[in-house]
N, C-alpha and C positions, 0 to 999 in steps of 0.2 A: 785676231788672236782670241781662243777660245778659251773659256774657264779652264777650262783641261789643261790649256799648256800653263797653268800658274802653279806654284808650287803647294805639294800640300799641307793640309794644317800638321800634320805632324810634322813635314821639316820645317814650316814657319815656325813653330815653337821650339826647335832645335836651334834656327840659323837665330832668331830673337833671344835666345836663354844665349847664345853664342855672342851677341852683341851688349847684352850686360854685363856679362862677363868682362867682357874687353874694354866697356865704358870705366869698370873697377880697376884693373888694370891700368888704364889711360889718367885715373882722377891724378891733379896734379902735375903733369908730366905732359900736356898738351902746352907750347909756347904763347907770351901771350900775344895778344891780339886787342886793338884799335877798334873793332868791331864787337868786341866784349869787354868793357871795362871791367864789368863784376867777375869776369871770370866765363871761360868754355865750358860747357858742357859735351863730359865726353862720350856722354851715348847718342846724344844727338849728333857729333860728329862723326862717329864710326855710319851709323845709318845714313848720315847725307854722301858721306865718305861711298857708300856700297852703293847706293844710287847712283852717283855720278860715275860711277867705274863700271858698271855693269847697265847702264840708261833707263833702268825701272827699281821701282823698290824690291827688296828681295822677297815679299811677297809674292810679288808678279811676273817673278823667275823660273823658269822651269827646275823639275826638280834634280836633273843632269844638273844642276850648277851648283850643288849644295856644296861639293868639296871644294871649288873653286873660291866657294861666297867664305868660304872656313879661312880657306889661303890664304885670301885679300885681305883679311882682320887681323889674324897671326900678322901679316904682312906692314897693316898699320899702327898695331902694337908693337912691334920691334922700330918703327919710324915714325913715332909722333909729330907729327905738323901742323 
């Protein structure tokens, strides 16, 4: 995999402004969790969240995936877990 196929900085600062977003959206509203007594962090979740569902960080996405990587957030913001 070559530089080239990773996404550019301009949609990394699209799909990241997209994930803070959703981490605001998410405060509060993420279930709790044995593995976080103080509390989730929801922007760390949406990102580990987009990595395990697409097998790389969305940096290292192509940029065909931008609207997909938008879906899957929309998608985890309607379904907190």
């Amino acid at each position: 995999m070559s530089e080239s196929d990773f996404m550019t900085p301009e949609n990394s600062k699209i799909i990241w402004s997209y994930i803070l977003q959703a981490g605001e959206r998410l405060t509060g509203r993420l279930p709790p969790s044995q593995h976080h007594p103080k509390g989730r962090n929801p922007y760390a979740h949406v990102a580990i969240c987009v990595k395990s569902n697409f097998g790389r960080s969305y940096k290292e996405l192509p940029d065909e995936l931008v609207s997909d990587v938008i879906e899957y957030i929309d998608w985890l913001v309607e379904n907190p877990s």
